[in-house]
N, C-alpha and C positions, 0 to 999 in steps of 0.2 A: 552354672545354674541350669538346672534342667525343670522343666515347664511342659504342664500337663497338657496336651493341646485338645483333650474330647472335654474339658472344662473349658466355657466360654469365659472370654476376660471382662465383660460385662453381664453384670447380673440383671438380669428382664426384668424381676420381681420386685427388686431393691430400685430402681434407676428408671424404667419404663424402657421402650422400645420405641425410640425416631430412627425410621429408615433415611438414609440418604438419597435424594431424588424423587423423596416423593412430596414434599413443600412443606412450609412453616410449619409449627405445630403451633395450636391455642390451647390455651390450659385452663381447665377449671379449678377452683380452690376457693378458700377462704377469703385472698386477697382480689380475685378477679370478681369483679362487679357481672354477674348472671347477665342482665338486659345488653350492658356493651358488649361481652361476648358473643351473646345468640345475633347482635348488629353486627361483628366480626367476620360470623361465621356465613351468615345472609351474603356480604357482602362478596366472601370469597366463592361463594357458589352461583352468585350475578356475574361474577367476571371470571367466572372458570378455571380459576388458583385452587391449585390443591392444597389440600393442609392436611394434616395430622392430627389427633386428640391430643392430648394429656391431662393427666390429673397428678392434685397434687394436696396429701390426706392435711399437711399443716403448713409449712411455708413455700415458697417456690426458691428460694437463695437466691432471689434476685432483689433489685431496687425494687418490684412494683411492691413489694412486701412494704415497703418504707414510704412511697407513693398511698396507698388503698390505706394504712392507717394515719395519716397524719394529715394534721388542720381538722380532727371530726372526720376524717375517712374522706378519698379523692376515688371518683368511680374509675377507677384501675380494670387492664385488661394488660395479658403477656403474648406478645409473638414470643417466638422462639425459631434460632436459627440451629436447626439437626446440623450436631457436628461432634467428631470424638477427638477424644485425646487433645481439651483444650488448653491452654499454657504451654503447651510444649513444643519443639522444634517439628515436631510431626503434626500439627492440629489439621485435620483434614474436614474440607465440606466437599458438596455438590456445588457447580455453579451454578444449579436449574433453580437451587434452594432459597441461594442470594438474591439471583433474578426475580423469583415467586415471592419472597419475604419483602423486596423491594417493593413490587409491584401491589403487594396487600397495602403494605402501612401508605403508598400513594393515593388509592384507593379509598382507602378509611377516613386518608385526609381531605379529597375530592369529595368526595360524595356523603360527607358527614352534614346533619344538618341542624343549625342551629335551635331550633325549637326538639332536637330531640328529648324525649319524657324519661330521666333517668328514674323513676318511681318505681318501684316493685306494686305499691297499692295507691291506687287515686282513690 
């Protein structure tokens, strides 16, 4: 089999761009709840965790898809751990990624606060 190598084997445009090493990415979409996200992203800029954007035009293929609509809609929010080639014997990450990813969702869960105003409009 011979393989083009100036064709990348990930397409940027179709799939997005998570570098490795550079920390979690948080996603915007349909199913991510806006206010818990922008509390997300507050947070990782208060404890100095890098993250990554992403966007996502209709679903994410994850559970929060199945989370953010069911029971009347759950305020759903996605970390995401940057990593390729997954299922496979090769699946590779960053440990810096793990670490960061770790450290956000501790984060979110430490310093979350009970009276927060999940409303778009009061």
């Amino acid at each position: 089999v011979c393989h083009d190598t100036t064709t990348p084997m990930i397409d940027k445009k179709s799939e997005g761009e998570f570098a490795a090493g550079k920390g979690p990415a948080l996603t915007i979409g349909p199913a991510i709840h806006n206010k818990l996200l922008d509390w997300l992203i507050e947070t990782a800029k208060k404890e100095d965790i890098p993250f990554q954007h992403g966007a996502e035009g209709r679903n994410t293929g994850t559970d929060t898809d199945n989370f953010a609509f069911s029971n009347g809609g759950v305020p759903s929010a996605l970390i995401s751990l940057p990593l390729r080639y997954m299922h496979t014997t090769v699946e590779s990450i960053a440990i810096d990624d793990v670490e960061h990813t770790i450290n956000l969702m501790y984060q979110a869960v430490v310093n979350f606060k009970t009276d927060f105003n999940f409303k778009f409009i009061e």
